[in-house]
C-alpha positions, 0 to 999 in steps of 0.5 A: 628269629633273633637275627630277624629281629635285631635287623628289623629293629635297626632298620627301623632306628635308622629310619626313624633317626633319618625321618626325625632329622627331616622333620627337625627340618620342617619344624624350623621352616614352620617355626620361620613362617610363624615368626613374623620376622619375615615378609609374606612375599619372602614365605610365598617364595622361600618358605613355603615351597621348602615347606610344601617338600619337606613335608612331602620328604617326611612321608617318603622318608617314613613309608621308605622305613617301614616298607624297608623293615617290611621287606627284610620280614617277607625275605625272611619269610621267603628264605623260609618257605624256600627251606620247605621247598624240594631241592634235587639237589639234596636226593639221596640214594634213598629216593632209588627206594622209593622208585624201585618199584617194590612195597615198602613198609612203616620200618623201610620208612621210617629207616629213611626218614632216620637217616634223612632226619635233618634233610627236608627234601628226602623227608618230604618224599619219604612221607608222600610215598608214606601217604600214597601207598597208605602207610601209616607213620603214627603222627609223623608230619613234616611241619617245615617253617611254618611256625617261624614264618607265623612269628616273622608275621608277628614282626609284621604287625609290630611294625604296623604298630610301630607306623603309628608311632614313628613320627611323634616325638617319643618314636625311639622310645617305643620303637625300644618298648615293642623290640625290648628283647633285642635291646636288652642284651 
C-alpha cells in the first residue's frame, strides 16, 4: 500500500508542478491584457487566442494529472484482484485429492490448506470442495485482497479531494497534507 501510495503522491506532485507552470503562463497573458499598455487590436490577435489555449491547457493538464494518479489506483487494484484470481498454473498435486473421487474430511482439508497456506489457487479450491460437500472448517474463509483494495479506494477519494485543491495556489501544500505519511519519511 506504501508503494501505491509514494507513486500516486509523485504523480500527482508532477502533475500539479506541470499544471502550475501552465497556469504561470496564462497568468502572464491575463496580466498582459490588463495593462493597458497594449492596443485591443494586438489583444484580439495575440493575446486573447494565447488566453483562450491556455486556458483550455490548464483543464488538460489538470484532468491529465488526476486521471494519471487514478490510473495507477485502479492498476493496483486490478493487480489485486488478479492475486484472487485461479491460476492453473499454481495446482498442486493436491488438487488430484480433491478429484480422486473419495470423501474427504475437515483433517484432509485442513492437511491441504496447510500445505497451500500461501498458495491462493489451491486454497480457494480446497474450500469450494470444503463448502460443497458440506464440510465444515470453523470460521476458515479466503478473504484475498479485498481489504487492500478497499484501501486503494481510500486513495481514490483523497485524489477526488485533492482535484479541489490542484489548481489554487497552496495545491503542493496540501497535496503534502493528504500524503503526510508518504513525505514524512
Amino acid at each position: 500500500m506504501e508503494a501505491l501510495l509514494r507513486k500516486v503522491y509523485a504523480n500527482l506532485k508532477e502533475g500539479t508542478a506541470e499544471l502550475h507552470a501552465t497556469m504561470e503562463e496564462y497568468n502572464k497573458l491575463v496580466e498582459k491584457e490588463k495593462s493597458g499598455m497594449y492596443s485591443r487590436e494586438y489583444l484580439e490577435k495575440e493575446v486573447r487566442p494565447k488566453l483562450v489555449t491556455a486556458k483550455r491547457a490548464i483543464e488538460e493538464a489538470k484532468e491529465a494529472a488526476l486521471s494519471n494518479a487514478r490510473a495507477i489506483v485502479r492498476a493496483y487494484q486490478d493487480e489485486l484482484r488478479d492475486k484472487d484470481n485461479l491460476h492453473p498454473e499454481d495446482i498442486t498435486e493436491d488438487v488430484k485429492l480433491l478429484n480422486a473421487g473419495i470423501k474427504l474430511n475437515k483433517r484432509d482439508i485442513e492437511a491441504i490448506l496447510s500445505r497451500n497456506q500461501d498458495n491462493a489457487t489451491m486454497t480457494q479450491i480446497a474450500l469450494r470442495y470444503a463448502e460443497e460437500n458440506k464440510i465444515d472448517l470453523g470460521r476458515t474463509l479466503y478473504i484475498g485482497h479485498q481489504a487492500e483494495i478497499q484501501q486503494a479506494g481510500g486513495v481514490d477519494s483523497t485524489i477526488d479531494y485533492y482535484a479541489r485543491w490542484i489548481d489554487k495556489p497552496n495545491a503542493e501544500e496540501m497535496l503534502n497534507k493528504f500524503f503526510n505519511a508518504v513525505t514524512e519519511e
